[in-house]
N, C-alpha and C positions, 0 to 999 in steps of 0.2 A: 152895863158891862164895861170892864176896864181892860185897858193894852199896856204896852210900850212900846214906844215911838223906835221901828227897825232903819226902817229909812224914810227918807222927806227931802225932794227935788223942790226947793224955790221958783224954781223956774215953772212948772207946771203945777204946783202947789197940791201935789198928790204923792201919797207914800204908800209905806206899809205898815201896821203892826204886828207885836210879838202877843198875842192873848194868852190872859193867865194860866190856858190850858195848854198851852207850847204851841197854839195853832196861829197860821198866819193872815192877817187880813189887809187886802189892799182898800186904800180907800181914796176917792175922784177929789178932786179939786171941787166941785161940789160941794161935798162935805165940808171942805176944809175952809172953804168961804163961806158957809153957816155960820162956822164957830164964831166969828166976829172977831179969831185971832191975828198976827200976822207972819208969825214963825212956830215954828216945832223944832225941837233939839232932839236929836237921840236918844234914846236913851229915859226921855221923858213918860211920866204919865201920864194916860190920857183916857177921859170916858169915851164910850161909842153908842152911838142911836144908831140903832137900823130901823126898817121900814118892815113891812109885811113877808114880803120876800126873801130878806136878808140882806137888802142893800145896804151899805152904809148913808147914810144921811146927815151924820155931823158928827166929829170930832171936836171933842171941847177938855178944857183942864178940868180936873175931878172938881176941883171946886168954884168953877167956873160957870155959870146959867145966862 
């Protein structure tokens, strides 16, 4: 699944995105220390892993593994 990057606090290293279906998803610091990134820009694209549940679990660049 793919987003774009709505918001992204540095400081706590957790945001939200806009998904391609207009719906919004927040996703933890968790996630965002997965990716192995060190920033997100707005605006950005981004993939999304969730879990069984629907958690998020990692935000990574589309073309990023």
């Amino acid at each position: 699944m793919q987003g774009t990057v709505a918001t992204f606090d540095a400081q706590t290293r957790s945001g939200t995105l806009l998904l391609d279906d207009g719906a919004e998803l927040a996703f933890p610091a968790a996630a965002f220390d997965a990716s192995g990134l060190r920033l997100l820009r707005l605006g950005q694209r981004v993939r999304v892993e969730r879990d069984g549940s629907g958690r998020v679990t990692r935000v990574t660049l589309p073309t990023y593994d």
